[in-house]
C-alpha positions as CSV (number, residue, x, y, z in Angstrom):
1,X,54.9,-21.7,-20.0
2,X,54.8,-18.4,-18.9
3,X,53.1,-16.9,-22.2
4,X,50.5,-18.8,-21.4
5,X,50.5,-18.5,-17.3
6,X,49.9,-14.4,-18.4
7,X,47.4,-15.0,-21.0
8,X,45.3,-17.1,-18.8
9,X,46.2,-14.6,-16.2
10,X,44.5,-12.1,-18.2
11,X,41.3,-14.3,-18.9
12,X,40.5,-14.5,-15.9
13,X,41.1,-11.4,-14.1
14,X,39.2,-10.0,-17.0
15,X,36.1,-12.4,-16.5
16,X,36.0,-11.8,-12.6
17,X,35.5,-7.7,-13.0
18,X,34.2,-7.3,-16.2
19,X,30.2,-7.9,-15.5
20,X,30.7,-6.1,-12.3
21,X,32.8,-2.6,-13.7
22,X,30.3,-2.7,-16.8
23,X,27.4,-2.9,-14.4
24,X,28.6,0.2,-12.5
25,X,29.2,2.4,-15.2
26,X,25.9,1.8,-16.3
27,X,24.2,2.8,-12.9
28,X,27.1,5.6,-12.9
29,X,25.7,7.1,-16.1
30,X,29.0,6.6,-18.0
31,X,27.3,5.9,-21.0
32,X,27.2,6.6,-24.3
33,X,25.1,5.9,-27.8
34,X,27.0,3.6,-29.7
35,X,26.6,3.7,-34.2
36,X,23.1,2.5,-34.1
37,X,21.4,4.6,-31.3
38,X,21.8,2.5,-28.1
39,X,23.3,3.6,-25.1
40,X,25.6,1.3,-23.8
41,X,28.4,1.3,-20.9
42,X,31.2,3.6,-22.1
43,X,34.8,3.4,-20.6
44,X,34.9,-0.7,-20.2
45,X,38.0,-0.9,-21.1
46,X,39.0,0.4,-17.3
47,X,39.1,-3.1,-16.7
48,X,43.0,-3.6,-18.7
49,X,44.6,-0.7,-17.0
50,X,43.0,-2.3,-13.3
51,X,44.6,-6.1,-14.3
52,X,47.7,-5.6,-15.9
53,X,49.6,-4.8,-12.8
54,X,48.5,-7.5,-11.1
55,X,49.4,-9.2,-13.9
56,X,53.1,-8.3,-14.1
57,X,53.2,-8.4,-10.4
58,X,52.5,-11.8,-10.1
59,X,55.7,-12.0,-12.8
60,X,57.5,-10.3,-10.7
61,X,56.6,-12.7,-7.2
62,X,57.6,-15.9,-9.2
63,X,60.7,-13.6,-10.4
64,X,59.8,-14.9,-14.1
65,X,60.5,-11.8,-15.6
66,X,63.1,-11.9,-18.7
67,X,63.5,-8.3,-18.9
68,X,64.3,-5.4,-17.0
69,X,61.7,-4.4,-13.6
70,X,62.7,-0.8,-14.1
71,X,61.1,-0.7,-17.6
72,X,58.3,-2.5,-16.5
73,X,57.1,-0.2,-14.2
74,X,57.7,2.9,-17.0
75,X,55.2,0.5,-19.1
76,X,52.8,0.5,-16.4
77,X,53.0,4.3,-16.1
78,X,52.5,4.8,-19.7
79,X,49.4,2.7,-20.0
80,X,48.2,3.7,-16.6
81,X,48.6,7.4,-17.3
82,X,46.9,7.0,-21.1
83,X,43.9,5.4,-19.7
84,X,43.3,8.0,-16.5
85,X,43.9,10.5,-20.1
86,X,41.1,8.4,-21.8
87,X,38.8,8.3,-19.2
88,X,38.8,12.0,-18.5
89,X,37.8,12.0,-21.9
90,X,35.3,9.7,-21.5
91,X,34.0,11.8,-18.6
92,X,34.2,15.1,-20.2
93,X,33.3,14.2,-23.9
94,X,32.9,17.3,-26.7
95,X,32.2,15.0,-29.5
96,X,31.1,18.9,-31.5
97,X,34.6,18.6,-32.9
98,X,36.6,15.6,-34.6
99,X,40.1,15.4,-35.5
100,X,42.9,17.1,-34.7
101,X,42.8,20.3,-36.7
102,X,38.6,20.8,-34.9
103,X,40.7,20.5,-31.5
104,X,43.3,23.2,-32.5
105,X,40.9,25.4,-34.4
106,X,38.6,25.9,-30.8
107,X,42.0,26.0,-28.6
108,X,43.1,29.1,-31.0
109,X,39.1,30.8,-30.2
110,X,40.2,30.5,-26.5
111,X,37.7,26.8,-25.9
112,X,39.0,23.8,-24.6
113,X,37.9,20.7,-25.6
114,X,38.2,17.0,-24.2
115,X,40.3,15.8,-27.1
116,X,42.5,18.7,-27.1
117,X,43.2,17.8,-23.0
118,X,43.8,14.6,-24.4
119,X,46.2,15.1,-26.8
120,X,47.9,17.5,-24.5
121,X,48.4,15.2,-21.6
122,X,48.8,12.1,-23.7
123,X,51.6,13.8,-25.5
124,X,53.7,14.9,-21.9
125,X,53.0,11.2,-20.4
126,X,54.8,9.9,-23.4
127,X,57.8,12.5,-23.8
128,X,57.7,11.3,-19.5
129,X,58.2,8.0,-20.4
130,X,61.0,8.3,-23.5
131,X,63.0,10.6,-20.7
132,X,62.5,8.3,-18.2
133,X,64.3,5.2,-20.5
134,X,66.6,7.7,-21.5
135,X,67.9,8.9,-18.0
136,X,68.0,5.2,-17.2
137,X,70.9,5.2,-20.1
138,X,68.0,2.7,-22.3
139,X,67.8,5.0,-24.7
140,X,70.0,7.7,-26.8
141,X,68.4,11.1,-26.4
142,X,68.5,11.4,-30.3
143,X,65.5,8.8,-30.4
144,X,63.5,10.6,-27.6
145,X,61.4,12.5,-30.2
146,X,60.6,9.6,-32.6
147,X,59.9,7.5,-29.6
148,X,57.5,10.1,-28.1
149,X,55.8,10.4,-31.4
150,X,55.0,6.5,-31.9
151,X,53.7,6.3,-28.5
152,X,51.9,9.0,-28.6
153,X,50.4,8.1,-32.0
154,X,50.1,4.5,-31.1
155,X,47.6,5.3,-28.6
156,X,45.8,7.9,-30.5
157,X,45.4,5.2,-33.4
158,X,43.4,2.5,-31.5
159,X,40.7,5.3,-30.5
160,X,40.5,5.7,-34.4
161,X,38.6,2.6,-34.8
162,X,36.3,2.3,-31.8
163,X,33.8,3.3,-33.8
164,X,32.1,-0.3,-34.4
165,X,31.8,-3.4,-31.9
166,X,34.4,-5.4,-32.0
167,X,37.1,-3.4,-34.3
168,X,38.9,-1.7,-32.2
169,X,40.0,-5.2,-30.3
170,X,40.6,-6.7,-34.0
171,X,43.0,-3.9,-34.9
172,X,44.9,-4.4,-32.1
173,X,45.5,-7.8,-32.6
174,X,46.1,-7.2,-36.7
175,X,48.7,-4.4,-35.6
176,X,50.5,-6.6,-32.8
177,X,50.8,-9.4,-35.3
178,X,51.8,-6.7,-37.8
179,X,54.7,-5.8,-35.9
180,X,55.8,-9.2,-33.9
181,X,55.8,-10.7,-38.0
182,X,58.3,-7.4,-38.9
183,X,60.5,-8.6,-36.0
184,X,60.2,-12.7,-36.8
185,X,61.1,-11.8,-40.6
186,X,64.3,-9.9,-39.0
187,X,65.2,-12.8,-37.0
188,X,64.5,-10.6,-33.4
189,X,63.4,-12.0,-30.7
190,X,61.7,-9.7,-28.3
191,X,60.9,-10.7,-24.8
192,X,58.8,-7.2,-24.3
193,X,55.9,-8.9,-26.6
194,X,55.0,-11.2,-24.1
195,X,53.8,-8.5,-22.5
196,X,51.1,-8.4,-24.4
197,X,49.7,-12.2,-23.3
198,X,48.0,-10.7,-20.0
199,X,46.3,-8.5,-22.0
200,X,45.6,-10.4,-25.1
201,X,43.8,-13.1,-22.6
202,X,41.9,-9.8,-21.3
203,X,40.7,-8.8,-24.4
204,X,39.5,-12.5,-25.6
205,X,37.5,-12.5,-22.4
206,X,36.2,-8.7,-23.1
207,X,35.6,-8.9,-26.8
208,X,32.2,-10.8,-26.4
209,X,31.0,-8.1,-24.6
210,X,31.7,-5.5,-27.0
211,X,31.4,-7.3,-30.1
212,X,27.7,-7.7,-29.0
213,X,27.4,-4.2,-28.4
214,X,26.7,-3.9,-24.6
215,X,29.3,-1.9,-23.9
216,X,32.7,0.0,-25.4
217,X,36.5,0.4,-24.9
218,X,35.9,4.0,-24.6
219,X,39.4,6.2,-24.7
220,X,39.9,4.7,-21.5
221,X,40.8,1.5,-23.4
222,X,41.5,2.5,-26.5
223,X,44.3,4.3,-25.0
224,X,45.5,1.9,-22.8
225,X,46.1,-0.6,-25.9
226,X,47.2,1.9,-28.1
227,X,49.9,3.1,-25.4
228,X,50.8,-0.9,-24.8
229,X,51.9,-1.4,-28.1
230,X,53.7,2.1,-28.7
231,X,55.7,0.8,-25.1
232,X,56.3,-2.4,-26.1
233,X,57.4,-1.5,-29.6
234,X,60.0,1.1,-28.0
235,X,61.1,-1.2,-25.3
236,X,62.2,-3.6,-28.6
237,X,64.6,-1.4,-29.1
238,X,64.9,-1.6,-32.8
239,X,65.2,1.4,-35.3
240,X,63.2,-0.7,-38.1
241,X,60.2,-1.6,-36.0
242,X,60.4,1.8,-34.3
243,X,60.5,3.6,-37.8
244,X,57.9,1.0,-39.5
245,X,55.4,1.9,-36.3
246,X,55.8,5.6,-37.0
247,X,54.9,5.5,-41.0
248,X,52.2,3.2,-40.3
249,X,50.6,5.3,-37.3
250,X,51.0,8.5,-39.1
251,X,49.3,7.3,-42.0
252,X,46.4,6.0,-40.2
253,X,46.3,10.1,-38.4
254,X,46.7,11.3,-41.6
255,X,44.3,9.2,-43.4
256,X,41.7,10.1,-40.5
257,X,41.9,13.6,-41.1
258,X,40.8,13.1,-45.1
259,X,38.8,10.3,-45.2
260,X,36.0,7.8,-43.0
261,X,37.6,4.7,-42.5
262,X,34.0,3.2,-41.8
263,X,33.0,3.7,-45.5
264,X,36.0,2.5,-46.5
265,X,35.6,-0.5,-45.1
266,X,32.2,-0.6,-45.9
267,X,33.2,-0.2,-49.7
268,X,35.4,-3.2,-49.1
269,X,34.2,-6.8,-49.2
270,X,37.2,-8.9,-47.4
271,X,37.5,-5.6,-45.3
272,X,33.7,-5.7,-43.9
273,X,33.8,-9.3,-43.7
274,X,36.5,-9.1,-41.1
275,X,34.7,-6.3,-39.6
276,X,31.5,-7.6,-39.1
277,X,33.1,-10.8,-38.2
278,X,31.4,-12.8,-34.4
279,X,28.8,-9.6,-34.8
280,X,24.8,-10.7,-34.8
């Protein structure tokens, strides 16, 4: 019952604000030219990290929470703080440089670029979470760097794939089943998944939107989500999932940096049918 009160939750909320906030940052000039030439609203995805805590504080009012209030609101920091990261982002876009090593090459001449500030900040909001579980006594201070590295790359992974309508939203959902079937096979049951309904509900009610192509996640979303499932998969509390997460998200970095995952999906025929799946 209350999987579905938050995914219906998260429909709606969504619904309500996401013609309007689309709307504005179109008027706003927060746009960007998506792979074909158009320019769209950019940043759209502000509409998850504006609904979730509302979301979880209408849990919280009908006290139908299973797990602890304390880590909820060190989720809602992490996501929060990952999409103010992503929007900045999306506000002061260099796209002149991709991938990590362009970012580091221009800091070492001196020039700061939008993803390097990203990177930065997105990598102290994460080590703020893992402290903030582990002074809470939620977490051994051995795990605090692999923990710090899966959220931060969790985030960082989403972003890899708004690059089409629609695949960014379908990635999420592949990797959240990805994981949730890891823990199922184990026989763990995780109460921090549901956290995910609200939002799930959210992006259901966003993805015709996007996968339409009038208007992107941006970093602003792409973070948030990415930052979601790095926090939920830490709250688990499970050295399998947490270790599975990290080999899976630092392959996807690694593969970024060698290869275009467009063309390789594009080179694959169940792989573009999935992609081009709802799309005109």
């Amino acid at each position: 019952m209350l999987e579905f009160f938050l995914f219906l939750l998260g429909v709606s909320m969504v619904k309500v604000i996401l013609r309007p906030v689309s709307e504005l940052l179109l008027t706003s000039g927060v746009t960007k030219e998506n792979y074909v030439g158009v320019r769209i609203p950019t940043a759209v995805g502000v509409v998850f990290p504006l609904t979730l805590p509302l979301s979880l504080a209408a849990c919280l009012t009908l006290k139908q929470v299973l797990f602890n209030p304390e880590e909820v609101f060190l989720l809602l920091f992490i996501t929060t703080g990952m999409g103010f990261v992503g929007l900045c982002d999306d506000l002061l876009k260099t796209d002149e440089e991709k991938g990590f090593r362009g970012h580091f090459a221009q800091l070492l001449k001196g020039k700061l670029t939008s993803g390097a500030l990203k990177a930065g900040a997105g990598i102290g909001f994460a080590l703020i979470f893992t402290s903030g579980l582990w002074v809470m006594g939620r977490a051994s201070l051995w795990m605090l760097i692999p923990q710090t590295l899966v959220v931060a790359l969790a985030t960082n992974s989403i972003n890899l794939f708004d690059l089409r309508p629609g695949r960014a939203v379908k990635f999420f959902f592949f990797a959240a089943i990805l994981f949730f079937l890891l823990l199922e096979l184990r026989g763990i049951k995780s109460p921090y998944f549901k956290l995910l309904y609200p939002v799930s509900g959210g992006l259901l009610a966003y993805l015709p939107l996007d996968i339409k192509a009038q208007g992107m996640l941006g970093d602003t979303g792409a973070n948030f989500l990415g930052a979601l499932l790095g926090a939920v998969i830490i709250l688990t509390k499970d050295p399998v999932l947490l270790y599975s997460a990290f080999c899976f998200f630092l392959s996807l970095q690694l593969g970024a940096e060698r290869f275009s995952f467009s063309q390789v999906i594009e080179s694959n025929r169940v792989l573009r049918f999935l992609d081009e799946l709802g799309r005109d």
